[in-house]
C-alpha positions in Angstrom: 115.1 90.1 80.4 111.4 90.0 79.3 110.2 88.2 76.3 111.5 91.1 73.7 115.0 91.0 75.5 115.1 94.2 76.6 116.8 95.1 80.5 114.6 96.2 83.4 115.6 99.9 82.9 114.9 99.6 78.5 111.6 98.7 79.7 110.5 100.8 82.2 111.5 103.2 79.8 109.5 102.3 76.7 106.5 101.7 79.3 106.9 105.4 80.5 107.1 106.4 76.5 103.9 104.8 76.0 102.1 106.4 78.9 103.5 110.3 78.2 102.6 110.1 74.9 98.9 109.0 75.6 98.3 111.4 78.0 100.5 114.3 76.1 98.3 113.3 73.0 101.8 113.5 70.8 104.9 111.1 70.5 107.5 112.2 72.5 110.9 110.7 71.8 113.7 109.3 74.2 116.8 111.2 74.3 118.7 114.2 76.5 116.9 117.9 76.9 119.9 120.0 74.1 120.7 123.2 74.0 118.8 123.8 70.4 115.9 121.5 70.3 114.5 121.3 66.7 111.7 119.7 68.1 108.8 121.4 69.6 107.3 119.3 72.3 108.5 116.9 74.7 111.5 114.4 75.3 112.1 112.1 78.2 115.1 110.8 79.7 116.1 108.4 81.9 117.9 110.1 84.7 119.4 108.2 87.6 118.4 104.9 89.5 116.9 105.1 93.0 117.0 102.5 95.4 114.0 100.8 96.5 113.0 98.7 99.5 114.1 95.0 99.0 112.0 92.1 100.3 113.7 89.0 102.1 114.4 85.7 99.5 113.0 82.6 101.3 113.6 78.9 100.8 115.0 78.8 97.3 112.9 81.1 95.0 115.1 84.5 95.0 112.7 88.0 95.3 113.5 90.1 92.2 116.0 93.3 93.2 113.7 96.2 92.8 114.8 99.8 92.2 113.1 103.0 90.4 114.4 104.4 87.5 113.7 108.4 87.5 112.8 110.0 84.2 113.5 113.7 83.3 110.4 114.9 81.1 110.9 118.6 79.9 109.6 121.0 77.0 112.1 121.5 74.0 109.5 124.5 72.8 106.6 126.4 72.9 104.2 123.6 72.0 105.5 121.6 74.9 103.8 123.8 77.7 99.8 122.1 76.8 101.7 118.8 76.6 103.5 118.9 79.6 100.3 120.7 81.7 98.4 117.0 80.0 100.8 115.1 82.0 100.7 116.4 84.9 97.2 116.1 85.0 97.3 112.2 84.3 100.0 111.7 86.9 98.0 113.2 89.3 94.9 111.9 88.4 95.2 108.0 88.1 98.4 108.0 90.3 100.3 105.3 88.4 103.2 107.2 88.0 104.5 109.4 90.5 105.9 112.9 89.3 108.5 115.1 91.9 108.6 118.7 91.0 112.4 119.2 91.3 113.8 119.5 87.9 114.8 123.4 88.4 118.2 122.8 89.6 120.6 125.0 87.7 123.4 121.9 87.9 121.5 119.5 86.6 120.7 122.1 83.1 124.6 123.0 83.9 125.2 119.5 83.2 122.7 118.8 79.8 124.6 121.9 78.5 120.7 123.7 78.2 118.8 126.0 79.3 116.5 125.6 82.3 112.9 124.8 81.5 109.5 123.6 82.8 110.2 119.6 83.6 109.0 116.7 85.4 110.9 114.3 86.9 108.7 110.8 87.0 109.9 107.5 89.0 109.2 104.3 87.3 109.4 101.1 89.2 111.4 98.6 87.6 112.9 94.9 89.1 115.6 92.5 88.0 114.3 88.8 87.9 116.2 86.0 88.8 115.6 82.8 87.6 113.7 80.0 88.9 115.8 77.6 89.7 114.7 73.9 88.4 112.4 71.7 90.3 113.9 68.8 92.3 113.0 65.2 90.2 110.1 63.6 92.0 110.8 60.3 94.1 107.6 59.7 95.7 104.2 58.4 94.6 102.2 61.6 93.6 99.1 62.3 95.7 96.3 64.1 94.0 93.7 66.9 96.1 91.1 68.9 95.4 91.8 72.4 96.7 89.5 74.7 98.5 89.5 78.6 97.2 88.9 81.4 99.0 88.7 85.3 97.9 90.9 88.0 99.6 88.8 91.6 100.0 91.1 94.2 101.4 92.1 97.6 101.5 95.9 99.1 100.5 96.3 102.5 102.7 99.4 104.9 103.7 101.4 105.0 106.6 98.2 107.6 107.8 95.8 105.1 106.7 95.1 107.2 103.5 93.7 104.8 100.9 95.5 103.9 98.0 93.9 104.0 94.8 95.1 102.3 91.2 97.7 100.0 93.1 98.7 96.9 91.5 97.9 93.8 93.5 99.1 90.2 92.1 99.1 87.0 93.4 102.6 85.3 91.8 102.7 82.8 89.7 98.6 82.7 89.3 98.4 85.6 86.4 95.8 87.0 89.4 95.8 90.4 88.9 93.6 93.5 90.0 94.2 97.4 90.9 92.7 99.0 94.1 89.9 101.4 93.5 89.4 105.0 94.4 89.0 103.4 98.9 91.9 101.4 98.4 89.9 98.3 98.3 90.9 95.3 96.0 89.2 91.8 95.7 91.1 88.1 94.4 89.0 85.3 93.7 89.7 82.1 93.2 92.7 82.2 95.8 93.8 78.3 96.3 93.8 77.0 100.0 95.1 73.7 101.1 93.6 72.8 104.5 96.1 70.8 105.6 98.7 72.9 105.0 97.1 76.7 106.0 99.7 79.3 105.4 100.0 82.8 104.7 98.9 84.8 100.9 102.0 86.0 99.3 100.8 89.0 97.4 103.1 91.8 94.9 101.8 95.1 95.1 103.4 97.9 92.3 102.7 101.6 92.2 103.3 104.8 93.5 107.2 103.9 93.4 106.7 101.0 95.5 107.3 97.6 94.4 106.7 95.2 97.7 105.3 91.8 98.6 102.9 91.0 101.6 102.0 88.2 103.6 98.3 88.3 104.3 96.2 85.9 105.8 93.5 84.6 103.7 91.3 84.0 106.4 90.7 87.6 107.4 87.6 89.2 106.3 89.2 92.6 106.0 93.2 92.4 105.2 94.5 95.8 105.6 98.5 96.3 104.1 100.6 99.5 105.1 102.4 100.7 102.1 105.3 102.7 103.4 107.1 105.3 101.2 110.5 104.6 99.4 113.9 105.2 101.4 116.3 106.9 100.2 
């Protein structure tokens, strides 16, 4: 849960409302496409969970289970066709939400009881925490260092080595955050580095559908992660 209690999928959802209805330039409420709409716009639903690719727990910190929550956005009238074409733009514009044009099966309408109509179907990426467990009670005398930082410059690409633009990269646990720009680049400063103990850069990239963590090596002038697609 996050800090106003909602669940992973409540809040993917209620961040997708937020986006549609800046780009559509109207609200667009939450709730099933109807036979007889007596709206005239949009409405969004959340459709089905997807799988996404997990990332191996080490020691005792447990990685979050990831998964994308897939959102059915269609037209409930006439005045829904400029809003619609508004999203679509977005989405493929700044990339932060990923749309699939395959909302024109018959069953799925079949199954809403409506009639078919022009929709998108957007993935959200979503995560269940777990919590962090306590820290073990200190027993030792506590030695205190000074610790070097460094900056990580790199670039977020495809499996083709297409770059990756408005990606989410985060360092955990540091509120580090930054996006990748239109080459894929992204820079962190103020990256802490023990000397003594040189290890790899844990960082959390999110968007596009993916939600993955990378081990990077901090003292690489160029790091270069390959964001593979989703299986499903």
């Amino acid at each position: 849960m996050n800090s106003h209690g909602r669940g992973p999928i409540e809040t993917a959802t209620a961040e997708l409302v937020a986006w549609v209805t800046s780009a559509a330039g109207e609200p667009v409420p939450v709730g099933p496409p109807r036979a007889c709409d007596d709206a005239d716009g949009l409405t969004l639903w959340p459709l089905d969970l997807r799988p996404a690719r997990q990332t191996r727990s080490s020691g005792a910190v447990r990685e979050p289970y990831r998964f994308t929550v897939r959102h059915l956005l269609c037209v409930t009238g006439p005045a829904g066709l400029p809003r619609l074409d508004r999203v679509l733009t977005a989405a493929t514009s700044d990339g932060r939400y990923p749309v699939v044009l395959e909302a024109g099966d018959a069953p799925l309408w079949t199954a809403f009881g409506a009639a078919p109509r022009p929709a998108l179907l957007i993935d959200v990426a979503a995560q269940v925490d777990h919590p962090t467990p306590a820290a073990p009670p200190v027993r030792q005398p506590l030695r205190l260092r000074q610790l070097d930082v460094r900056s990580l410059r790199g670039r977020v690409v495809g499996p083709e080595h297409q770059p990756l633009a408005a990606m989410r990269v985060e360092l955990p646990g540091t509120g580090s955050v930054t996006r990748t720009d239109p080459q894929g680049r992204f820079l962190i400063a103020g990256v802490p580095h023990d000397p003594e103990h040189p290890g790899p850069v844990r960082l959390r990239l999110t968007g596009r559908g993916l939600v993955l963590t990378a081990d990077v090596d901090a003292g690489e002038d160029d790091i270069v992660i390959v964001c593979a697609p989703p299986t499903h």
